[in-house]
N, C-alpha and C positions, 0 to 999 in steps of 0.2 A: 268270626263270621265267614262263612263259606260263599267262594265264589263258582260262577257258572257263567260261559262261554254262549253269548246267545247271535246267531249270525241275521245282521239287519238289514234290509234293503228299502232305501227310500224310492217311493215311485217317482213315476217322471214327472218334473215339472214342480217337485217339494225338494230341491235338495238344497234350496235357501232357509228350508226352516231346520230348525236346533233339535237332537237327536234327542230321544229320551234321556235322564237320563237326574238323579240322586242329587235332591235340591239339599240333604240334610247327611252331614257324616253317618247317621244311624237312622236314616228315612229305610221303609219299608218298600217304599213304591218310588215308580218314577215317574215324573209327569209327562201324558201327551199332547201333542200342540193340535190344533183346528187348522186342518189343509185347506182351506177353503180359499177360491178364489176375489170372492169379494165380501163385506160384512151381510151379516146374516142377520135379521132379527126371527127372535122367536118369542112368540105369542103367549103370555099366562094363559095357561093349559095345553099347550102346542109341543109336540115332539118331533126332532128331526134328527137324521139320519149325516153324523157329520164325520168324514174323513179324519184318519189322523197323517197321511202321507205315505208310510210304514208298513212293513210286511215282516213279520220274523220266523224264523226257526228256530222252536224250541227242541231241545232235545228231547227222547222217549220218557216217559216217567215225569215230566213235567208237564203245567199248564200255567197261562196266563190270565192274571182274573182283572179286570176293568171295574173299577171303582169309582166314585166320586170323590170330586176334591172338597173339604169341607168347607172350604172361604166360598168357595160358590156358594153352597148349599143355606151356609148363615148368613149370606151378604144380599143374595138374589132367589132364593128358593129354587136354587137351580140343580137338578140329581139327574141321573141316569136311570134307565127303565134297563130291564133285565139286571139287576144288581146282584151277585158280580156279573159282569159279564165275561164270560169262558172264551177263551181260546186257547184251543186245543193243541197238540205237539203235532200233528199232523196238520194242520191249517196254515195255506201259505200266501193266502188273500191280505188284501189291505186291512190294518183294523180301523174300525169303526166305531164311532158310540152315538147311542141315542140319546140325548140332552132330550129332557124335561122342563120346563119351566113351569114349577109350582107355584108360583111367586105372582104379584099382582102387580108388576110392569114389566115393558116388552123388554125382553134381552139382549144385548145385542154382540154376537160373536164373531172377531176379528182372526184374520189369519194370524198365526201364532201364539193366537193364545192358549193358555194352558188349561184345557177343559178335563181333563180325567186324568187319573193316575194305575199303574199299572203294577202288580205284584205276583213276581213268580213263585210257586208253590211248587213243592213235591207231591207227586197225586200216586196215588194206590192201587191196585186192580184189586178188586173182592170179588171171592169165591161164594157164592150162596149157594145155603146149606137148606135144602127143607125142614122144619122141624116140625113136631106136634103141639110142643109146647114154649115158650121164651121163661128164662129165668125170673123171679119176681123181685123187683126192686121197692125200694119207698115210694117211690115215684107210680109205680107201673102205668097206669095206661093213662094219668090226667096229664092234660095238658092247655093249652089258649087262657091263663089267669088262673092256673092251679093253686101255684103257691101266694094267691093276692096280688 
């Protein structure tokens, strides 16, 4: 497994809570904590807008993508809206995630708790090409229940 150097800065006033950071030898993502200063409740069908503490630099050619954790998702119906959510190598704001609660009782999120999880990609620049035509595949153009 390949490693990458990613430089972190907690905001001020988070630097009691626990850095991101590989809950599992062969995890993909690492979890982020809820900066919040006091519990939070969120409302079934309610979205809010919640700190993680954190600010990083990624390197060029890379991005971070914000996921859900799935113990939320199956314990409280609780997911994030913009899934993934993107942050970019030039982005040097706090991150953030929007919590959802799909779920049919109120939520209630604690400072440090572990609300999303975070996975660094290699990202690509594509050149597009004009063409007149796309190559024809088995697939070509069905898609939304094509294949049942």
């Amino acid at each position: 497994m390949e490693h990458l150097s990613v430089k972190i800065l907690q905001t001020e006033g988070n630097e009691d809570l626990q850095l991101p950071q590989y809950m599992s030898e062969h995890a993909s993502g690492v979890d982020l904590s809820a900066a919040i200063t006091h519990e939070t409740i969120i409302q079934p069908g309610e979205r809010l807008l919640i700190p993680t503490g954190i600010a990083i630099a990624l390197p060029a050619g890379f991005e971070a993508q914000v996921r859900p954790r799935s113990g939320l998702a199956v314990n409280y119906g609780i997911g994030i809206l913009n899934t993934p959510g993107t942050i970019d190598a030039d982005y040097r704001g706090e991150i953030k995630v929007i919590l959802i609660n799909w779920g049919r009782e109120p939520f209630v999120v604690k400072r440090g708790d572990r609300i999303a999880q975070m996975v660094i990609q290699k990202v690509y620049k594509a050149s597009f090409e004009l063409t007149d035509s796309l190559p024809i595949t088995s697939r070509n153009a069905g898609g939304f229940g094509h294949s049942g």
